[in-house]
C-alpha positions in Angstrom: 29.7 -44.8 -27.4 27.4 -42.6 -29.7 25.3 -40.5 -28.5 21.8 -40.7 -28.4 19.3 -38.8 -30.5 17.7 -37.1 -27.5 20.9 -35.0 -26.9 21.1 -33.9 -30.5 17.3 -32.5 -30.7 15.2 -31.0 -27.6 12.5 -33.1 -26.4 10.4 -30.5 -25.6 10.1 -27.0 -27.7 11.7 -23.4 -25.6 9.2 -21.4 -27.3 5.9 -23.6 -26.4 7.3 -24.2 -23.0 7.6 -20.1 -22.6 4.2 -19.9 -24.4 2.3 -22.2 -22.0 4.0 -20.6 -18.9 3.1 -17.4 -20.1 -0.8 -19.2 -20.2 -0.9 -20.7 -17.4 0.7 -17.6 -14.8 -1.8 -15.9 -13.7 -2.8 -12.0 -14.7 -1.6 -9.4 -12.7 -3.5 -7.6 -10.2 -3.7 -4.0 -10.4 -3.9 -2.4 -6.9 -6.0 0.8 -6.9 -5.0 3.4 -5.0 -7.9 5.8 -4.3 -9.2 3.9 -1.8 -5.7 4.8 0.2 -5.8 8.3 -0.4 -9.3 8.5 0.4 -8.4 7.2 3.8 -5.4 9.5 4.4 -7.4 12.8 3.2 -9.9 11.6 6.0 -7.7 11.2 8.8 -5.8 14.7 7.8 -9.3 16.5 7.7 -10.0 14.9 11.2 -6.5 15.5 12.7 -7.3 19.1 11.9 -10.3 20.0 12.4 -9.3 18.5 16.0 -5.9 20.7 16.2 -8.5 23.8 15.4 -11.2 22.5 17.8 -8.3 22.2 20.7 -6.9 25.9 19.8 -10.7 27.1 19.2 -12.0 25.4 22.8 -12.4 28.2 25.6 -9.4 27.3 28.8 -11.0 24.8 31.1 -9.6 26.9 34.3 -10.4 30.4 34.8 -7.4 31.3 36.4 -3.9 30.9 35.5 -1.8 28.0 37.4 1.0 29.9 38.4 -1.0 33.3 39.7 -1.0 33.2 43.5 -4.4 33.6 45.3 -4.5 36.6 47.8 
């Protein structure tokens, strides 16, 4: 049986098949990252500036725990 033309020759083109694949996929999409590091800078700034308020803050007992009243 001989074979048929169809397995001799490609019906359809590699190159334009790659080409309209490579049209048709959508672009990529760049993700920016300031808006991350923006958020991270601000919760460092807060978590410090709470550490320093927390050392800075005056005791809120006047007297030590463990001294023994008279």
């Amino acid at each position: 049986m001989p074979p048929s033309d169809s397995l001799r020759a490609p019906a359809l083109d590699p190159a334009e098949i790659h080409r309209a694949r490579r049209l048709l996929a959508s672009p990529a999409v760049k993700e920016r990252v300031w808006p991350a590091l923006a958020a991270a800078a601000f919760a460092a700034c807060a978590a410090l500036s709470l550490a320093a308020a927390m050392i800075v803050a005056p005791p809120t007992t006047l007297s030590h725990p463990l001294e023994e009243e008279p």
